[in-house]
C-alpha positions in Angstrom: 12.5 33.2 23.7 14.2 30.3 24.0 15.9 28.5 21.6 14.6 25.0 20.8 16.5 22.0 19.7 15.0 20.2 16.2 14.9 16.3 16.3 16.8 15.3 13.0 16.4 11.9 11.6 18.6 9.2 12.7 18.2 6.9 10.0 16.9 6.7 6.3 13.6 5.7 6.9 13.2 8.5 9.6 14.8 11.0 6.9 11.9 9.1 4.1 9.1 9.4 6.9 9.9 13.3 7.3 10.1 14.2 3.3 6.8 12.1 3.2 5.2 14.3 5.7 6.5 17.2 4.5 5.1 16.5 0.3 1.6 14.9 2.2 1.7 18.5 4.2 2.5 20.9 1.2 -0.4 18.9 -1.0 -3.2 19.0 1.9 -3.1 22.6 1.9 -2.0 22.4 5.5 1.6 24.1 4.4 1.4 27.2 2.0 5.2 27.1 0.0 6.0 31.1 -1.5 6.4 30.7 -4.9 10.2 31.7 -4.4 11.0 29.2 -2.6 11.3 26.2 -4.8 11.3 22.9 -3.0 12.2 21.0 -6.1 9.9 17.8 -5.1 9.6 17.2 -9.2 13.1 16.3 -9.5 13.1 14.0 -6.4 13.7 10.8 -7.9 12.8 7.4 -6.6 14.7 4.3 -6.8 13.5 0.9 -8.5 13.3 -0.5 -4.9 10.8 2.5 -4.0 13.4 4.3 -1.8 13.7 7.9 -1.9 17.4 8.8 -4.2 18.9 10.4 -1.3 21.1 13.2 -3.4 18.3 14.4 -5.5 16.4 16.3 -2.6 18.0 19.9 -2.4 18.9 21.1 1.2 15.7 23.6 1.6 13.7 20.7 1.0 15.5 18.9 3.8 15.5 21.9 6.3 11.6 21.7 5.4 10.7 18.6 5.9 12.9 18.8 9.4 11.5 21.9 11.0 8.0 20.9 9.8 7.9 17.2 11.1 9.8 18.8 14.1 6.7 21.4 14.9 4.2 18.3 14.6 6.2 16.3 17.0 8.7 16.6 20.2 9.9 19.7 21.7 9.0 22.1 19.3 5.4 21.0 19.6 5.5 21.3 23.2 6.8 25.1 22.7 4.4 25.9 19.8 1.0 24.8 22.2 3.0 27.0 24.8 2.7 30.2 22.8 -0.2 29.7 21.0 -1.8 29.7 24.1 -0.1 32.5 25.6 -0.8 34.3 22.0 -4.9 33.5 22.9 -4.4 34.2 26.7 -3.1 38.1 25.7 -5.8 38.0 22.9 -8.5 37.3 25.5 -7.3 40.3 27.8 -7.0 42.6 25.0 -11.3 42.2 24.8 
């Protein structure tokens, strides 16, 4: 397999974007969080302009909201599709 490069955020608002995405995600259902992993979105705190307080998000939410915005998006979407569809292609031999 080869490894894949993850897009990081280059700015706040792309950081904000990404944690957004990743909370929208995890309450949709679409992302299933173990129980032991604790994401701490409760004590996320958000600032009287709105803005997300920066050192209040622990780093396994930040990993999170990375890898997942980074498998909806760029080269790791491109690389997903490709083995998801290789994973179907060997599934319809198998029959």
């Amino acid at each position: 397999m080869r490894n894949v490069e993850m897009d990081t955020p280059d700015t706040r608002a792309e950081f904000e974007l990404r944690l957004n995405y990743l909370r929208e995600t995890v309450i949709q259902g679409k992302l299933h969080v173990p129980r032991d992993l604790d994401l701490k979105f409760e004590e996320v705190r958000i600032l009287p302009n709105g803005r997300i307080d920066l050192p209040t998000i622990n780093e396994m939410a930040r990993l999170n909201a990375n890898t997942t915005y980074s498998m909806r998006r760029g080269p790791m979407k491109k690389w997903l599709e490709q083995s998801l569809a290789k994973k179907d292609s060997d599934l319809a031999d198998d029959k």
